[in-house]
C-alpha positions as CSV (number, residue, x, y, z in Angstrom):
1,X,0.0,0.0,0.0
2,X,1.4,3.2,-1.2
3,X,1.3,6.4,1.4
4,X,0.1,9.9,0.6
5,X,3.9,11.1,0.2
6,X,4.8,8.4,-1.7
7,X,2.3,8.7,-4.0
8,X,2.8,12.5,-4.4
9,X,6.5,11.7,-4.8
10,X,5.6,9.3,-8.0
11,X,3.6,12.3,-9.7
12,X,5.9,14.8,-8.9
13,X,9.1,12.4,-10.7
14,X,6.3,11.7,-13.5
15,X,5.6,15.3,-13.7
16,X,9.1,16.5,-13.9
17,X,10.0,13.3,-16.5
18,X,7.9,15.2,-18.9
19,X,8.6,18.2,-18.8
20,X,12.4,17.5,-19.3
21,X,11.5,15.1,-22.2
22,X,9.6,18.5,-23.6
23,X,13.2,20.3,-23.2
24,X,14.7,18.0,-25.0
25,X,12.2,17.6,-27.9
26,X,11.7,21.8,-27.8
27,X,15.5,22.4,-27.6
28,X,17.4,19.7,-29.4
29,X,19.4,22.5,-30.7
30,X,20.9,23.6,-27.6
31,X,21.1,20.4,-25.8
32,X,23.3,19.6,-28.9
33,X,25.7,22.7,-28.5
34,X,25.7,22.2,-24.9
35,X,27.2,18.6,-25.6
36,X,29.2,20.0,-28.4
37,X,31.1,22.6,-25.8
38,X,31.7,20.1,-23.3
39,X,33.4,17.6,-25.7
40,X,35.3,20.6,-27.1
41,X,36.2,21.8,-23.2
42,X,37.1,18.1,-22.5
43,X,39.4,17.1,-25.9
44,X,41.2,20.2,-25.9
45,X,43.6,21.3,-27.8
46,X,46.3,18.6,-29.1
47,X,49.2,20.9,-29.1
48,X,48.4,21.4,-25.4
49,X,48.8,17.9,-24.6
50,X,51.9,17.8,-26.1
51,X,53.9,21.1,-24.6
52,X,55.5,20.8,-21.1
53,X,54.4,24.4,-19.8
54,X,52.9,24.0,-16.1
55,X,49.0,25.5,-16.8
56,X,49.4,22.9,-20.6
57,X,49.9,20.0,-18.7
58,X,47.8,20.5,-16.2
59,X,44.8,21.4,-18.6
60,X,45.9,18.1,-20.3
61,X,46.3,16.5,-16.7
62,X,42.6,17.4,-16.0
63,X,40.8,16.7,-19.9
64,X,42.6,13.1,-19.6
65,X,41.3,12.4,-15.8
66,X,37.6,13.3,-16.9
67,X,37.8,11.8,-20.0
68,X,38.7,8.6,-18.0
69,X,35.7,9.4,-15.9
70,X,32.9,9.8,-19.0
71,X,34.5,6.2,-20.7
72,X,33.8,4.6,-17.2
73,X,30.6,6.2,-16.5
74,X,29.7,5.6,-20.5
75,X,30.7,1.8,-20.6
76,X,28.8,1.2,-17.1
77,X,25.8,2.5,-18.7
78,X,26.0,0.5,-21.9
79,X,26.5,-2.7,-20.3
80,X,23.4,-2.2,-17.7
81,X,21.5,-0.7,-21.2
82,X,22.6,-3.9,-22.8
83,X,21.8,-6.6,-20.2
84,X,18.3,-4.4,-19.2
85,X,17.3,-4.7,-22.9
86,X,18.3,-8.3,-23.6
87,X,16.0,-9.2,-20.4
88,X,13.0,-6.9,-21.4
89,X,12.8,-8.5,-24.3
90,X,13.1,-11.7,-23.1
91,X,10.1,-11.5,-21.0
92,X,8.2,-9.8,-24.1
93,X,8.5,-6.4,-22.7
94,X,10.6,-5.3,-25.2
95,X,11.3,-5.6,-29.4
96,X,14.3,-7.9,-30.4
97,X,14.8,-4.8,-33.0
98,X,14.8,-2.2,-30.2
99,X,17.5,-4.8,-28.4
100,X,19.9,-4.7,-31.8
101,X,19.8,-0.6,-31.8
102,X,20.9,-0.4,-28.2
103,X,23.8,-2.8,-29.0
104,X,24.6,-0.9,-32.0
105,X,24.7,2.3,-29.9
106,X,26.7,0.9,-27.8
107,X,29.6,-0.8,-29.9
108,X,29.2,2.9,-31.6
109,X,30.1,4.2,-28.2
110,X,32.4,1.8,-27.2
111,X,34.7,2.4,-30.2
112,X,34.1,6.4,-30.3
113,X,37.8,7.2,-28.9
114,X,39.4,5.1,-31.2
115,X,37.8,6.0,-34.2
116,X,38.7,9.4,-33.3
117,X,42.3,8.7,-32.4
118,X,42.1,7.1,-35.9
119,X,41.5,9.5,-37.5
120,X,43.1,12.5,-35.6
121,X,46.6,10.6,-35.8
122,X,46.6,10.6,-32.0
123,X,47.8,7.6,-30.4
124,X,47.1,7.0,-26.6
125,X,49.7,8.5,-25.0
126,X,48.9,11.7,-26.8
127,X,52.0,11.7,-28.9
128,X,51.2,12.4,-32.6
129,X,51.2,8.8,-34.3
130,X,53.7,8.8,-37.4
């Protein structure tokens, strides 16, 4: 049996669900630039990975530690995505088709930094790859 506060606590999470999924859907735009400065503020510069100066390296230092933090935080979310999905749709609660884009999504995301140190020439280290 649910309680008052409880069940106010449910419509108020419902309530506030939908109005962010109206954000999004109203400002795609900006949620995109948003995402697009953070990536920017993360990656950097490559030429200030690779100089020694103090304020560089630490800039470096600090794009590299929460870069580390994103691909942890990314990959743990994949793989509960993956395994929630795979279950849902075992019980029916789910599309196999649905299941197949969340795994492509997620081998996208999984291979995102390489791809990009593919093509920027950047190995892992930083150094540029000759």
């Amino acid at each position: 049996m649910m309680t008052v506060w409880s069940k106010l606590m449910v419509e108020v999470m419902e309530r506030n669900a939908r109005a962010f999924s109206r954000f999004l859907q109203q400002n795609s735009q900006f949620v995109v630039a948003v995402m697009a400065v953070l990536a920017l503020a993360v990656v950097g510069d490559p030429a200030f990975a690779q100089s020694g100066s103090g304020a560089s390296s630490q800039l470096a230092s600090k794009g590299t530690d929460a870069l580390g933090f994103i691909q942890v935080a990314a990959y743990f979310i994949l793989v509960v995505a993956v395994i929630g999905s795979g279950i849902a749709a075992a019980f029916g609660r789910m599309e196999w088709a649905t299941v197949g884009r969340v795994l492509i999504g997620a081998i996208v995301v999984g291979l995102a930094v390489t791809v990009v140190q593919g093509l920027s020439g950047l190995s892992s280290s930083g150094a540029s790859g000759t």
